[in-house]
N, CA, C and O atoms as a GROMACS GRO file, in nm:
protein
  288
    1UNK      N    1  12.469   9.977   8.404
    1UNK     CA    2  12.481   9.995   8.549
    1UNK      C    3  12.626   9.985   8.588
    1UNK      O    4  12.705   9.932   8.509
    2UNK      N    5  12.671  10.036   8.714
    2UNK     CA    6  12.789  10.046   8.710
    2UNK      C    7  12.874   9.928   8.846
    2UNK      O    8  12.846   9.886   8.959
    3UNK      N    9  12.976   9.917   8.757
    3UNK     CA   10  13.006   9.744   8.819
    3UNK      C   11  13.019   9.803   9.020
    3UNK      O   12  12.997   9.726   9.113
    4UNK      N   13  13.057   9.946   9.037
    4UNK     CA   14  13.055   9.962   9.167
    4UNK      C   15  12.937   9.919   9.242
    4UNK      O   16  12.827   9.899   9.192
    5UNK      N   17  12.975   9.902   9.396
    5UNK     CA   18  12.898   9.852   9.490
    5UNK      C   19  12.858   9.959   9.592
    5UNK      O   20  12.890   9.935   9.709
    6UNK      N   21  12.803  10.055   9.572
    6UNK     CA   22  12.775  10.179   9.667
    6UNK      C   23  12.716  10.160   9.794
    6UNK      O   24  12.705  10.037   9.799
    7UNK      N   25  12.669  10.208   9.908
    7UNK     CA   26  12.618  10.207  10.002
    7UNK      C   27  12.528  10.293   9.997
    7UNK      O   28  12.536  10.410   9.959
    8UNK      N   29  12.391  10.204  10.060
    8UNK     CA   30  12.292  10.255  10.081
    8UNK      C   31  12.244  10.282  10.214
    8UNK      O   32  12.216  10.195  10.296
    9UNK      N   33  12.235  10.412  10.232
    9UNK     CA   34  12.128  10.391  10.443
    9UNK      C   35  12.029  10.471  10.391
    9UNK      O   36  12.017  10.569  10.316
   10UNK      N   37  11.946  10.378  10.471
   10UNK     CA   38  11.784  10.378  10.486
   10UNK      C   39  11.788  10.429  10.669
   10UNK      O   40  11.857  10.383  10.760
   11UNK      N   41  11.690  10.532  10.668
   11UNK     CA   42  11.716  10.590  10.824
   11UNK      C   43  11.569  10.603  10.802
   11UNK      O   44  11.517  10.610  10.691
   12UNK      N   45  11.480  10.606  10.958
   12UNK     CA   46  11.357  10.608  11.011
   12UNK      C   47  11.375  10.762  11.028
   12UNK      O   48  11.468  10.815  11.088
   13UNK      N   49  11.294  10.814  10.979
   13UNK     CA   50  11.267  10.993  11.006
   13UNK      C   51  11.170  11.065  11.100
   13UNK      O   52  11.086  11.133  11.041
   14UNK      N   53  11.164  11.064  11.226
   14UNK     CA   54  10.996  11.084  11.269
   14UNK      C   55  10.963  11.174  11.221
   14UNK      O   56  10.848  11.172  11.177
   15UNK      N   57  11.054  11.314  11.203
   15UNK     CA   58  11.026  11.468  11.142
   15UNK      C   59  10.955  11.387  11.008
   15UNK      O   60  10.838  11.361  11.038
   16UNK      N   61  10.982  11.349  10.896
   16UNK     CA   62  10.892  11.333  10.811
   16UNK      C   63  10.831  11.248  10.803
   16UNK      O   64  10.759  11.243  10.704
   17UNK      N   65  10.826  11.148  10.891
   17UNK     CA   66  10.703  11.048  10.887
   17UNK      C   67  10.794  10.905  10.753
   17UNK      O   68  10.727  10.811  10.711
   18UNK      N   69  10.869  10.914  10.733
   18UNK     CA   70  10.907  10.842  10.618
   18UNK      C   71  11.049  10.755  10.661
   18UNK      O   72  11.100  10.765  10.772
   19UNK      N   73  11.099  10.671  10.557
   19UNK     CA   74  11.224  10.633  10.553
   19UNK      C   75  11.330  10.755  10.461
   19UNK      O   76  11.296  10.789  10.347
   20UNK      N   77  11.435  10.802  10.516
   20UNK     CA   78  11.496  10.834  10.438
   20UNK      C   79  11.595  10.791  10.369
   20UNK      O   80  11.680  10.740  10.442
   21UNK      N   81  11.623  10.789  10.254
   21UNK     CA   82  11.735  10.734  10.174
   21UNK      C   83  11.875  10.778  10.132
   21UNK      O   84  11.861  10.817  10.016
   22UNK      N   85  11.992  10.790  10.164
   22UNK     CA   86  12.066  10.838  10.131
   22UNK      C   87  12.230  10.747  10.061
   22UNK      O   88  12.254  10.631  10.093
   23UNK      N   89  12.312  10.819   9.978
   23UNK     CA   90  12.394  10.734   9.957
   23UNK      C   91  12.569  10.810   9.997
   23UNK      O   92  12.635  10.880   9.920
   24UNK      N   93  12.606  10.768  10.134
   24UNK     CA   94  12.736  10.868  10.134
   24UNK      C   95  12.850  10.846  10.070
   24UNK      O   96  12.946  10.854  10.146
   25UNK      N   97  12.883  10.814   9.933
   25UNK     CA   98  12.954  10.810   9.881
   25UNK      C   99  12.980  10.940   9.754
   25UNK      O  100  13.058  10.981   9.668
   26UNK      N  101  12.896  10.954   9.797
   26UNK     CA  102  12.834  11.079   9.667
   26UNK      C  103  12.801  11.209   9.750
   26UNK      O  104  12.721  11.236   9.840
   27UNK      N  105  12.897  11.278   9.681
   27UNK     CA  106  12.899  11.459   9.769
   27UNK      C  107  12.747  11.530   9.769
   27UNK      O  108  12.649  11.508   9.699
   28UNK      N  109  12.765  11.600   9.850
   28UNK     CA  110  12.616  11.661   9.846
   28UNK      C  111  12.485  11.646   9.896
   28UNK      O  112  12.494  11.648  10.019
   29UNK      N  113  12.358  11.631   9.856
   29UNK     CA  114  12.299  11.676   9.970
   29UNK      C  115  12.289  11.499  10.041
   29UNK      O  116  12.310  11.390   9.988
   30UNK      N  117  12.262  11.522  10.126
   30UNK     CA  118  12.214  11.395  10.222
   30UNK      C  119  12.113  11.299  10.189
   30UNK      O  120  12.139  11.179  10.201
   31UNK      N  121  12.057  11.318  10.168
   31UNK     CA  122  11.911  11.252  10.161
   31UNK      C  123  11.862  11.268  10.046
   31UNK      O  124  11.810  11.379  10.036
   32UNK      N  125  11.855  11.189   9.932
   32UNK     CA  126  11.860  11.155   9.756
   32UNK      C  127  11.672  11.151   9.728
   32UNK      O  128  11.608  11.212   9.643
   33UNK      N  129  11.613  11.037   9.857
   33UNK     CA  130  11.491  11.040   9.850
   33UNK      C  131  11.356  10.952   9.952
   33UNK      O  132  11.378  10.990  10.068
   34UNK      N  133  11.281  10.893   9.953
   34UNK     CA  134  11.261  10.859  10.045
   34UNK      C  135  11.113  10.748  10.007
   34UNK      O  136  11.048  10.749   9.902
   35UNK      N  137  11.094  10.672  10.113
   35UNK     CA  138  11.004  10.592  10.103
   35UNK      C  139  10.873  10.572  10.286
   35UNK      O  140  10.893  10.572  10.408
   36UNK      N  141  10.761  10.561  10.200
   36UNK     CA  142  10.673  10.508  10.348
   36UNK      C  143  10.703  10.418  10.398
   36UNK      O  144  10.697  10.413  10.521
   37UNK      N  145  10.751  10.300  10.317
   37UNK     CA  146  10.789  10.200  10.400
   37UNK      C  147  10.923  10.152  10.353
   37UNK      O  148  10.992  10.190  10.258
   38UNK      N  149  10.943  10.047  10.452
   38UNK     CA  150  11.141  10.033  10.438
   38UNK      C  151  11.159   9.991  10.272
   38UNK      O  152  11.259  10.024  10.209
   39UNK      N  153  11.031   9.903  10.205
   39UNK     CA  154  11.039   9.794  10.062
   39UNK      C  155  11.037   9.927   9.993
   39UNK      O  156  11.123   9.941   9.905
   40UNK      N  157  10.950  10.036  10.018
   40UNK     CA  158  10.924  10.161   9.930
   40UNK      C  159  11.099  10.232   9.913
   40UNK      O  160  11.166  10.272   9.818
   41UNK      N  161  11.115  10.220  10.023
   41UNK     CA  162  11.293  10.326  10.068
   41UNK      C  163  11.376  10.245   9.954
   41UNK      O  164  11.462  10.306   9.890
   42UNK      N  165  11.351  10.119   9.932
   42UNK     CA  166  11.498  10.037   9.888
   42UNK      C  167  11.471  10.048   9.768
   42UNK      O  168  11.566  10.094   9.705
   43UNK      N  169  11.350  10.016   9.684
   43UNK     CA  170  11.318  10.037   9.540
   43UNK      C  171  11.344  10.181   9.514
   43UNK      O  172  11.400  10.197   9.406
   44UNK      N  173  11.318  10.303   9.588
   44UNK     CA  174  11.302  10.389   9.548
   44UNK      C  175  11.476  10.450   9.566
   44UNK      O  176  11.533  10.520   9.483
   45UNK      N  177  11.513  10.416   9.651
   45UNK     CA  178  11.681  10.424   9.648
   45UNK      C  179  11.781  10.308   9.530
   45UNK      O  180  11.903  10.304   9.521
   46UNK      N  181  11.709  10.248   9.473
   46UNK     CA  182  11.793  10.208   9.360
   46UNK      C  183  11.813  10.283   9.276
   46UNK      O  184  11.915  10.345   9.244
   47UNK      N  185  11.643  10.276   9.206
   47UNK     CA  186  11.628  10.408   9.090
   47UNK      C  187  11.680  10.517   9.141
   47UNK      O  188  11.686  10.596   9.046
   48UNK      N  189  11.712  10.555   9.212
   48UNK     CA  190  11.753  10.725   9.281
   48UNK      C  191  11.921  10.692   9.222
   48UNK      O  192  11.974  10.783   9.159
   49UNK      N  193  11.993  10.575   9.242
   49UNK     CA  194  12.117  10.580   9.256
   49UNK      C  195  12.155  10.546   9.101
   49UNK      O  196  12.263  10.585   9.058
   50UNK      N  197  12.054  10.463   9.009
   50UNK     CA  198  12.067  10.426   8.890
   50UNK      C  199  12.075  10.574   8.821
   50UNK      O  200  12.153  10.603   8.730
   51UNK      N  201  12.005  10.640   8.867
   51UNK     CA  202  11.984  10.796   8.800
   51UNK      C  203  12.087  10.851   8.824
   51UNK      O  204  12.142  10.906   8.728
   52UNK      N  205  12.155  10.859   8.963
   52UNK     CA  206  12.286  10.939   9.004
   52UNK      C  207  12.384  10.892   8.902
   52UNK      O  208  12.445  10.970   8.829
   53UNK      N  209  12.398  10.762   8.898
   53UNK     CA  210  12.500  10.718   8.777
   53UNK      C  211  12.511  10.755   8.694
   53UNK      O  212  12.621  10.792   8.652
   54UNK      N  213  12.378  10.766   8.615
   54UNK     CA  214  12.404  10.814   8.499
   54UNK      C  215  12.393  10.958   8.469
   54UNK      O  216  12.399  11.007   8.356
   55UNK      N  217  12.379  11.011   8.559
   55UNK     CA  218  12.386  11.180   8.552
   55UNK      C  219  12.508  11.218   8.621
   55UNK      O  220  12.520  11.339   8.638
   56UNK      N  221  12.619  11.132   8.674
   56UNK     CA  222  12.739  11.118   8.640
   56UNK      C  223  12.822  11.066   8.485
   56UNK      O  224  12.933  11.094   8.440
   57UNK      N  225  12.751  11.009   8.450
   57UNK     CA  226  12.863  10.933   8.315
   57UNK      C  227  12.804  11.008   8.235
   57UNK      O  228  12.855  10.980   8.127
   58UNK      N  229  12.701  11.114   8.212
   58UNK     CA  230  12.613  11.201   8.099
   58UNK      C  231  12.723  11.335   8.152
   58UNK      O  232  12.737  11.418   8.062
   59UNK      N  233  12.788  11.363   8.261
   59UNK     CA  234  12.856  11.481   8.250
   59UNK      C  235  12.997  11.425   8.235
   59UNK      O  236  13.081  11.500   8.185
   60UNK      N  237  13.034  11.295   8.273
   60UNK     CA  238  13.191  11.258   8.217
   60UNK      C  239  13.264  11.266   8.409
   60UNK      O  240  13.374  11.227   8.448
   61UNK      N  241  13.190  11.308   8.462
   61UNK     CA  242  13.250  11.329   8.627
   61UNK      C  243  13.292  11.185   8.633
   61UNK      O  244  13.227  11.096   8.578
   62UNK      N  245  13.392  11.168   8.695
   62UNK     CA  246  13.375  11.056   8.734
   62UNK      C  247  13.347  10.961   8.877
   62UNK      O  248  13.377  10.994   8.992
   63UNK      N  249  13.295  10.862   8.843
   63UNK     CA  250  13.217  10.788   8.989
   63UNK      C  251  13.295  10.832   9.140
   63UNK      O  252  13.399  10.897   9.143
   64UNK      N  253  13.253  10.803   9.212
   64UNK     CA  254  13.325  10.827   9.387
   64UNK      C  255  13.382  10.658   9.351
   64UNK      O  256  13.362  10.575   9.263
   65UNK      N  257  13.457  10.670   9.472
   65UNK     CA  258  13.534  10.495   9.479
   65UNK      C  259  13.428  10.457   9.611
   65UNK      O  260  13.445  10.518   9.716
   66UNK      N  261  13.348  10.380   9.602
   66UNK     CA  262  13.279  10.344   9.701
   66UNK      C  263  13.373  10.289   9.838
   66UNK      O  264  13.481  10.231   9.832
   67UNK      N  265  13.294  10.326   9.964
   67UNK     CA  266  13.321  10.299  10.095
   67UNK      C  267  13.347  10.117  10.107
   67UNK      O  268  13.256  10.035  10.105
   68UNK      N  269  13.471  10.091  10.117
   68UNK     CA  270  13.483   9.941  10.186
   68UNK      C  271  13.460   9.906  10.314
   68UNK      O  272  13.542   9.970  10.380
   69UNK      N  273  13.385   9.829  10.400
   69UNK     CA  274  13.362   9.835  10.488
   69UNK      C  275  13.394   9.670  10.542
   69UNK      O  276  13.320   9.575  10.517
   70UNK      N  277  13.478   9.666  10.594
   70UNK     CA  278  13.578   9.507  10.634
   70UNK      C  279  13.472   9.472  10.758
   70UNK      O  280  13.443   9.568  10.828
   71UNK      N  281  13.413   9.347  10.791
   71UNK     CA  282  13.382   9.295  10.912
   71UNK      C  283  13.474   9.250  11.028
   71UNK      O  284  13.580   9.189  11.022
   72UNK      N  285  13.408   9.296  11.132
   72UNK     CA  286  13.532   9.267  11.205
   72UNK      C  287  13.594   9.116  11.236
   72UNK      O  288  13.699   9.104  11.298
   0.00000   0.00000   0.00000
């Protein structure tokens, strides 16, 4: 797994009835995958991002520098 700390949003969808999952650190499409409920969105957005990883380090691309986000 990779020592980065990515960002995850979980968004309420009414169009699909679901949570959507997305990770903006990573180009492309928006929305990686999705869950019925918020516990479904977050498990299912790990594995989604564990997979992105490594179908980054299986082509040699290398990672995005994840978003720092300072409190105010």
């Amino acid at each position: 797994m990779s020592k980065f700390k990515y960002q995850m949003l979980i968004q309420w969808s009414e169009e699909d009835n679901c949570f959507l999952v997305g990770f903006p650190d990573f180009p492309g499409q928006r929305w990686r995958t999705h869950g019925d409920t918020y516990e479904e969105a977050v498990v299912n957005g790990i594995e989604a991002l564990e997979s992105l990883i490594m179908a980054y380090e299986a082509t040699g691309e290398p990672l995005p520098e994840p978003t720092v986000n300072k409190a105010a």
